[in-house]
VOTISE-899693 format. One record per residue (C-alpha): x, y, z. Coordinates in nm, 3 decimals. Last residue first. Example, Ala and Ser with C-alpha at 12.3 -4.5 7.8 and 13.67 -1.06 7.14 Angstrom:
BEGIN
- 1.367 | -0.106 | 0.714
- 1.230 | -0.450 | 0.780
This chain:
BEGIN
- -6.671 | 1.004 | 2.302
- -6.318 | 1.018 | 2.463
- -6.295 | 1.373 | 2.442
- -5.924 | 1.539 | 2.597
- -5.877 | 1.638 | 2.878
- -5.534 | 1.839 | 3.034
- -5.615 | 2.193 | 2.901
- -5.963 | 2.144 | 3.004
- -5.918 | 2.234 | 3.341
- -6.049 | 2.013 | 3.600
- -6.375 | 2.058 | 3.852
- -6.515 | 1.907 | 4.130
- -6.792 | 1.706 | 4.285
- -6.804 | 1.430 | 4.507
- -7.086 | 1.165 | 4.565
- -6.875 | 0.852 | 4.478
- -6.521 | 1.001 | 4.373
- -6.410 | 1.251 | 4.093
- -6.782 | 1.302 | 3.977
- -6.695 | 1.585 | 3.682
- -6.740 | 1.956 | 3.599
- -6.543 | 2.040 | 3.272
- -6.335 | 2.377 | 3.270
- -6.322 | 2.553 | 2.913
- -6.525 | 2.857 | 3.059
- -6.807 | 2.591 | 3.172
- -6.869 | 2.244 | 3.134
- -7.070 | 2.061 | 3.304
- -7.142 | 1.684 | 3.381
- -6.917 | 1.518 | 3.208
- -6.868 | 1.151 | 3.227
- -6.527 | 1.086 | 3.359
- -6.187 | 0.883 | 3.230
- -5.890 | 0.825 | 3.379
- -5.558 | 0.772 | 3.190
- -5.376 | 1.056 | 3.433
- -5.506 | 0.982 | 3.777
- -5.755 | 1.249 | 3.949
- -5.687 | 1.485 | 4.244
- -5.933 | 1.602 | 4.489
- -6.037 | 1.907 | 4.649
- -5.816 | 2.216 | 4.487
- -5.967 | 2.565 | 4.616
- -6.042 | 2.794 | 4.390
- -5.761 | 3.045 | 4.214
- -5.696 | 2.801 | 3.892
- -6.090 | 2.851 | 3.827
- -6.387 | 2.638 | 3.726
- -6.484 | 2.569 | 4.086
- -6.421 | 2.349 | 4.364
- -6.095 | 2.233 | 4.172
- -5.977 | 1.870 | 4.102
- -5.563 | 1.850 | 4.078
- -5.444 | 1.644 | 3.769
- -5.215 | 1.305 | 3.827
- -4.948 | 1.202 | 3.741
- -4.680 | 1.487 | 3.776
- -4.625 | 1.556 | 3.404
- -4.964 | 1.619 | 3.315
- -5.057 | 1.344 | 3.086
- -5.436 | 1.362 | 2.959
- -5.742 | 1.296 | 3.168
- -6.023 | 1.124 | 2.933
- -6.323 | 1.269 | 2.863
- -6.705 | 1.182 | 2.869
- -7.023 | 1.367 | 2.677
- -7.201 | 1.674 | 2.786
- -7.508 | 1.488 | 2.674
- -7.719 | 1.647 | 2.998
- -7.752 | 1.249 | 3.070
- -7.384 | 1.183 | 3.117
- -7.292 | 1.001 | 2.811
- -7.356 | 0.656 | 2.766
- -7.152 | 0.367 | 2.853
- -7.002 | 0.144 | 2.634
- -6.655 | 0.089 | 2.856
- -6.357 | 0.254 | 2.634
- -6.129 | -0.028 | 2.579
- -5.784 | -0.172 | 2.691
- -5.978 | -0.447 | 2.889
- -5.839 | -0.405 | 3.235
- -5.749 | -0.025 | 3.199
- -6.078 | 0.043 | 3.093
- -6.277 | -0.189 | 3.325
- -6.046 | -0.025 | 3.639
- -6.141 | 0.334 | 3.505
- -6.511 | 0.258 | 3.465
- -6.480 | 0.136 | 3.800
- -6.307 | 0.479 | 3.932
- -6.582 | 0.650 | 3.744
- -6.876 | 0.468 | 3.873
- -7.179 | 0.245 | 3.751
- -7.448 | 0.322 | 3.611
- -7.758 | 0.146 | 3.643
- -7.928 | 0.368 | 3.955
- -7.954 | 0.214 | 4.337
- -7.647 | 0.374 | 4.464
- -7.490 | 0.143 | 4.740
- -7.213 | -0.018 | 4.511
- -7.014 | -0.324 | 4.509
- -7.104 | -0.480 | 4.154
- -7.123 | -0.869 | 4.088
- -6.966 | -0.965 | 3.740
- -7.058 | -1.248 | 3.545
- -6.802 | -1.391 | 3.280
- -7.010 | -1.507 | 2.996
- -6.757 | -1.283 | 2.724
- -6.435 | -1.270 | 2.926
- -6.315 | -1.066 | 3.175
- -5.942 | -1.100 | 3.296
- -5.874 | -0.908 | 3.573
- -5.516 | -0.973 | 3.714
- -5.360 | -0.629 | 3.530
- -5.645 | -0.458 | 3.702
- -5.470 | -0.574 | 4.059
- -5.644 | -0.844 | 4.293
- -5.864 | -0.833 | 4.612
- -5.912 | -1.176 | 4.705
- -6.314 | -1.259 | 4.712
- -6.282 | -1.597 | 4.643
- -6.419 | -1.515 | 4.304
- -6.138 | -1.235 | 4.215
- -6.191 | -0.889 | 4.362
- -6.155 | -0.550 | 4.222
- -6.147 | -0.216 | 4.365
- -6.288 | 0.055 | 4.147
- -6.425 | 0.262 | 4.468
- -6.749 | 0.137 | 4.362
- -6.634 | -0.228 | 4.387
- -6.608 | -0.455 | 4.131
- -6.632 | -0.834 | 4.230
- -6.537 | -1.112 | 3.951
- -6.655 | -1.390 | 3.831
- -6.970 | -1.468 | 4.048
- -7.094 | -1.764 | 4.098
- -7.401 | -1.982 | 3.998
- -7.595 | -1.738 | 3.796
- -7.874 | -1.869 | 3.625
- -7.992 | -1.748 | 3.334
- -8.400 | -1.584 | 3.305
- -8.249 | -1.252 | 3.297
- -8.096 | -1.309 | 3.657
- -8.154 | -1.618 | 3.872
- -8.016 | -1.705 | 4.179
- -7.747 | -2.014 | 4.234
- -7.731 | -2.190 | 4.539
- -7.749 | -2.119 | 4.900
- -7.380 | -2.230 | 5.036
- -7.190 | -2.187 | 4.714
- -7.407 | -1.863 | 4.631
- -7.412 | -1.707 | 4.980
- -7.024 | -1.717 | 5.043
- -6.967 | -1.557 | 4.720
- -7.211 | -1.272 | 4.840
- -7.023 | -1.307 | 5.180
- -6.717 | -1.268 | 5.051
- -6.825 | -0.959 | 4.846
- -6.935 | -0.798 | 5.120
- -6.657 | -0.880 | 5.330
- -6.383 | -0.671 | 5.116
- -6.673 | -0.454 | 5.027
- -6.669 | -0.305 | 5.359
- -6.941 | -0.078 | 5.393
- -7.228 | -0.352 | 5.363
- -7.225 | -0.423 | 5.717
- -7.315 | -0.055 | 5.762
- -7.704 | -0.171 | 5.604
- -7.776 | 0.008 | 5.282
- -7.787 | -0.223 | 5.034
- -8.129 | -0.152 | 4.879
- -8.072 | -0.242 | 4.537
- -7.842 | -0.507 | 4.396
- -7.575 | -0.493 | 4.098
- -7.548 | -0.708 | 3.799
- -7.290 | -0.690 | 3.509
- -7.326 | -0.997 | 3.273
- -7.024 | -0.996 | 3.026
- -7.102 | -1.082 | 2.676
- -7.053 | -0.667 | 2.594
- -6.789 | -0.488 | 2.818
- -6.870 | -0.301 | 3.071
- -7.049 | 0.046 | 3.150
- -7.443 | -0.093 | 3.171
- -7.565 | -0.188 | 3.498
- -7.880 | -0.506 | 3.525
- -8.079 | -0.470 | 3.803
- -8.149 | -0.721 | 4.091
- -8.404 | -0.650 | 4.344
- -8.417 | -0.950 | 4.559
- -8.118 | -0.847 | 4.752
- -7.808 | -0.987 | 4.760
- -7.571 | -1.014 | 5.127
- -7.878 | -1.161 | 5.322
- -7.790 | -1.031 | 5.658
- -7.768 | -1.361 | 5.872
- -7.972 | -1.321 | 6.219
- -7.811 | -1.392 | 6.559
- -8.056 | -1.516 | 6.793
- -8.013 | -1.553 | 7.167
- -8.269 | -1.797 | 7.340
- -8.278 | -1.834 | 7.694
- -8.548 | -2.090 | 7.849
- -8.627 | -2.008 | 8.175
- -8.715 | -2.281 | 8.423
- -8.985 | -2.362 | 8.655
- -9.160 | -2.622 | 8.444
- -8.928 | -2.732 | 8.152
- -8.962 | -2.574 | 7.789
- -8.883 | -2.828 | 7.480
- -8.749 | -2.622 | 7.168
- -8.788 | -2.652 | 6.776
- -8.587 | -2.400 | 6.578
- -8.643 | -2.202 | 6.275
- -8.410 | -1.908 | 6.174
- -8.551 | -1.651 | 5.866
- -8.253 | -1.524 | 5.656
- -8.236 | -1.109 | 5.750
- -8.380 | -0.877 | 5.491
- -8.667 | -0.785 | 5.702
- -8.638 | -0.990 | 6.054
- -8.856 | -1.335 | 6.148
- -8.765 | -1.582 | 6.376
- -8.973 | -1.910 | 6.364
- -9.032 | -2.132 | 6.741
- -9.186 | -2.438 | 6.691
- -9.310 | -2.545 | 7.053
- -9.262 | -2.888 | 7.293
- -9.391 | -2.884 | 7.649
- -9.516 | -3.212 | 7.653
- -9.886 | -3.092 | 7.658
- -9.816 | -2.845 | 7.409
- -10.068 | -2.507 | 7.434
- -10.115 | -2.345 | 7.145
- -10.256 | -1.982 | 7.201
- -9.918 | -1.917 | 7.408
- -9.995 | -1.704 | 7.791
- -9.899 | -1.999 | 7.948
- -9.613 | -2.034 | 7.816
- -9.458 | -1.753 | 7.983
- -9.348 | -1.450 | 7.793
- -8.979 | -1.233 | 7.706
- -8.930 | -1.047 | 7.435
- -8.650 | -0.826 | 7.339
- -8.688 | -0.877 | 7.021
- -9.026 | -0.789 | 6.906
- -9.315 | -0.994 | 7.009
- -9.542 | -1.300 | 7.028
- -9.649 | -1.361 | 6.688
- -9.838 | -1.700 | 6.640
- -9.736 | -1.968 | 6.362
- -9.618 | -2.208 | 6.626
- -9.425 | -1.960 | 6.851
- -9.348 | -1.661 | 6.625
- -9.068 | -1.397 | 6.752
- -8.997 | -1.115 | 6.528
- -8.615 | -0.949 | 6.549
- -8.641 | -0.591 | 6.651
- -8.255 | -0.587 | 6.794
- -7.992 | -0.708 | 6.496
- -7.695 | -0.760 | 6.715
- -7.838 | -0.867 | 7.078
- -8.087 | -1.025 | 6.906
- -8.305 | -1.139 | 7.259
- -8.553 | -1.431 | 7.347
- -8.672 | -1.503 | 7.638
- -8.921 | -1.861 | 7.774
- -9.023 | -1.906 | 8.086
- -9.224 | -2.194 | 8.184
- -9.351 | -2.132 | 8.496
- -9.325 | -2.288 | 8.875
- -9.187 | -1.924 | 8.991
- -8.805 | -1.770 | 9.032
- -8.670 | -1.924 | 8.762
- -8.323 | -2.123 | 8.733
- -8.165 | -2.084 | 8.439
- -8.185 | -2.320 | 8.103
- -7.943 | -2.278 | 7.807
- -7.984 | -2.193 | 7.421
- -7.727 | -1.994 | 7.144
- -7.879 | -1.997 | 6.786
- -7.681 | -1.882 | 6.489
- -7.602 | -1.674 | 6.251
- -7.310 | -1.508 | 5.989
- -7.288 | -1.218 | 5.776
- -7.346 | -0.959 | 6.038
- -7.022 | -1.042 | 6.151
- -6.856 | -1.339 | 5.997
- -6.850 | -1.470 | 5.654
- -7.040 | -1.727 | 5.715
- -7.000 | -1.893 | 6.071
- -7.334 | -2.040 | 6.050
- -7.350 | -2.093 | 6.450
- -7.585 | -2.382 | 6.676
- -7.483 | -2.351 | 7.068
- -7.705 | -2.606 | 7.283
- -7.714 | -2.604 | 7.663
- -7.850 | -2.862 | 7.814
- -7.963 | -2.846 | 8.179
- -7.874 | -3.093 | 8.541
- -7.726 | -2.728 | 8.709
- -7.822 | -2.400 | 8.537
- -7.662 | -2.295 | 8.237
- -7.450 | -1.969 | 8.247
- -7.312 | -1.932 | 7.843
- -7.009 | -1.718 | 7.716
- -6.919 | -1.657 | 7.363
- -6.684 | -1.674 | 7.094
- -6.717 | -1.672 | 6.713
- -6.475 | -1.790 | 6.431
- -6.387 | -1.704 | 6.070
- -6.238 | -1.818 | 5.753
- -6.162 | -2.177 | 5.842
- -6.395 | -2.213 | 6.111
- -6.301 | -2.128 | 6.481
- -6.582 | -2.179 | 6.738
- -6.476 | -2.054 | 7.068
- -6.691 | -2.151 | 7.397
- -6.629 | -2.014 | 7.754
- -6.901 | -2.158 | 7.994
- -6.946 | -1.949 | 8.358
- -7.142 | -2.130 | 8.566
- -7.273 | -2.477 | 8.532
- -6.946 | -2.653 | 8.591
- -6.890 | -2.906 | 8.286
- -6.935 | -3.275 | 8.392
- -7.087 | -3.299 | 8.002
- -6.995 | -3.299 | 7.658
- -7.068 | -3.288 | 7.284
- -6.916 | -3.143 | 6.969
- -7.003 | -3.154 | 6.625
- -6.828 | -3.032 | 6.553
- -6.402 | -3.048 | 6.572
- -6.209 | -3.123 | 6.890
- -6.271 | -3.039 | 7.227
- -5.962 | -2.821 | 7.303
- -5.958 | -2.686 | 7.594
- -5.965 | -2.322 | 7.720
- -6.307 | -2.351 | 7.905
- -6.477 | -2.499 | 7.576
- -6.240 | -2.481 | 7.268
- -6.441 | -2.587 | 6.922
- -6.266 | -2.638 | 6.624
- -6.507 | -2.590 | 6.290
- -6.674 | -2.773 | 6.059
- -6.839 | -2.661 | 5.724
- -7.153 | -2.576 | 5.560
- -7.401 | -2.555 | 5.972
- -7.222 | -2.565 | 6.323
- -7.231 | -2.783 | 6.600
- -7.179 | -2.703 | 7.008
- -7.388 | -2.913 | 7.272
- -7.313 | -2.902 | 7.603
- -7.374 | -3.054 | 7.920
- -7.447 | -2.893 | 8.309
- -7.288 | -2.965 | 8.646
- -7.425 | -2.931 | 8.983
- -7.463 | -2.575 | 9.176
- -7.578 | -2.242 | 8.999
- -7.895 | -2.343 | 8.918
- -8.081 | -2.075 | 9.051
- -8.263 | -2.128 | 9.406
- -7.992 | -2.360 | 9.493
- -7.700 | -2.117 | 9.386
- -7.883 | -1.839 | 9.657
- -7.920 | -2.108 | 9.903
- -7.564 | -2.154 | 9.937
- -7.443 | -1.818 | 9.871
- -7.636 | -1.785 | 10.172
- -7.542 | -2.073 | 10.349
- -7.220 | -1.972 | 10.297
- -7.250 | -1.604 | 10.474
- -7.397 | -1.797 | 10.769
- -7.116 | -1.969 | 10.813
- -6.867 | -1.711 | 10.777
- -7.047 | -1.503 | 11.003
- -7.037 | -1.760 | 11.250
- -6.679 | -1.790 | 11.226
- -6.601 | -1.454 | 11.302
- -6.809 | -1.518 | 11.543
- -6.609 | -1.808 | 11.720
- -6.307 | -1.655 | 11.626
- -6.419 | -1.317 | 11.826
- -6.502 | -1.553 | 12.135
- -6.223 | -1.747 | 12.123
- -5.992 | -1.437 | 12.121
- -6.193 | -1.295 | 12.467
- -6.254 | -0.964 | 12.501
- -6.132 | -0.706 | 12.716
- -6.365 | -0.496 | 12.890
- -6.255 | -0.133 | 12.956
């Protein structure tokens, strides 16, 4: 059996090692990853602290350079919310990070651009919406696709000499983003687009239940899941109004919003701090913004219940619409009264109702009354412990 020779397995051991770099070499060369890239961060109504790489660069905006092009690690933090992120510019590139911290999540935007290497003499430019996907790209007043989209500008309508296109993005019930970009020959230009979910809709209606003098205005077509928490839904409605100015309702203006009811009769003051009924304190002019997916003009039980406990009067509402009338859950002894699936002590109890609260009726039946105990639920209560409020 041969031996071999120590120098001679160091040696290519070596060799491997060598070639291996010039690899990784070549392959950073080809796309940017060598050199060092510069960074832009700013944001729109309001500063925020920005921490690049786990330092603290100060408040926006915010500008540097010498950073590594390879893995970036920006954090925004605003006063009531932040965003994070992670850019890979190439080498000698700008990247630019442009956020509307809002009220965060859907209710917030922002534009995050940086050059790579590409693999052709082209101007590349991609856009994606990682959050909001279907987003509609226009390059100087032309359409170019649906988020994800990616297209070479040669293939634009417009051609720009200096490389320089308006690029609009587009999304049903999102705030449209603008943005004006310079390409560079045989680089891709990354664009990732966070749309702002408009928090009121333009189809306002007016809700009867409350108090007279008191505007109460709800919104149709709020269906999106961001709109689940009311908490942040009505934070970002207040949000909208200071940042966006006031909308108009009735022919008035309405430049804030009072109070926030929610459908589950939670309240909120105008900051959007949940508060107690006891803490409610409507007044005639006061305008209230209602929390509610349904798209009719009532509003529900539990914030009829809240209004009623808040004012110390019956809310004007009219009866349900079969004219059943509306009744008001008498003491029981325990608190609260137990909701039945049907007009019997032997069905099955599903809910429970407050003593003090008071339901439109929407059937009544062997002295039972049928009633909406919670947003789309159903039950029945004996009538032994009602008594009409109408």
């Amino acid at each position: 059996m041969k031996n071999f020779d120590p120098y001679q397995i160091i040696t290519i051991v070596l060799s491997i090692a060598i070639i291996a770099s010039i690899g990784v070499f070549i392959y950073n060369l080809s796309f940017g990853g060598f050199g060092k890239a510069a960074l832009s961060v700013d944001t729109q109504n309001g500063k925020a602290t920005v921490i690049i790489n786990g330092k603290d660069k100060g408040e926006t905006p915010v500008y540097t350079e010498e950073l590594n092009a390879k893995n970036i690690n920006v954090q925004v933090n605003g006063e009531g919310a932040s965003y994070s992120t992670i850019v890979k510019p190439a080498g000698g590139t700008l990247a630019v990070i442009k956020r509307e911290l809002g009220a965060g999540g859907a209710f917030s935007s922002g534009l995050n651009i940086w050059f790579t290497k590409g693999s052709g003499a082209d101007s590349i430019i991609s856009v994606i919406s990682p959050d909001s996907e279907g987003v509609s790209v226009i390059v100087d007043g032309v359409e170019m696709g649906k988020t994800p989209v990616k297209f070479s500008t040669g293939d634009l309508l417009k051609q720009n000499a200096e490389g320089k296109y308006v690029l609009t993005f587009k999304k049903d019930r999102y705030q449209d983003q603008e943005v004006e970009i310079k390409v560079k020959p045989g680089y891709e230009l990354n664009i990732r687009t966070d749309m702002f979910l408009k928090p009121l809709s333009s189809e306002i209606v007016s809700l009867s239940g409350f108090a007279e003098g008191i505007r109460f205005v709800g919104f149709k077509g709020m269906t999106d899941a961001a709109f689940a928490d009311r908490k942040v839904w009505a934070k970002a409605a207040s949000y909208w109004l200071s940042s966006r100015g006031a909308i108009t309702f009735d022919g008035n203006k309405i430049e804030k919003f009072n109070y926030f009811l929610s459908d589950d009769g939670k309240i909120f003051n105008s900051e959007a701090n949940e508060i107690s009924a006891e803490d409610l304190k409507v007044e005639s002019g006061n305008v209230v913004m209602y929390l509610g997916s349904g798209n009719d003009s009532n509003i529900s039980d539990p914030a009829k219940t809240i209004i009623e406990k808040a004012t110390g009067k019956i809310s004007p509402a009219a009866p349900s619409a079969d004219g059943k009338g509306r009744i008001k859950i008498k003491p029981t002894g325990i608190g609260y009264l137990k909701v039945r699936s049907s007009a019997s002590t032997g069905s099955t109890q599903v809910g429970k109702v407050d003593e003090g609260t008071i339901f439109n009726v929407i059937e009544v039946k062997n002295g039972w009354y049928k009633i909406s105990y919670e947003t789309g639920k159903d039950g029945w209560v004996s009538g032994t412990y009602v008594e009409s409020v109408d």
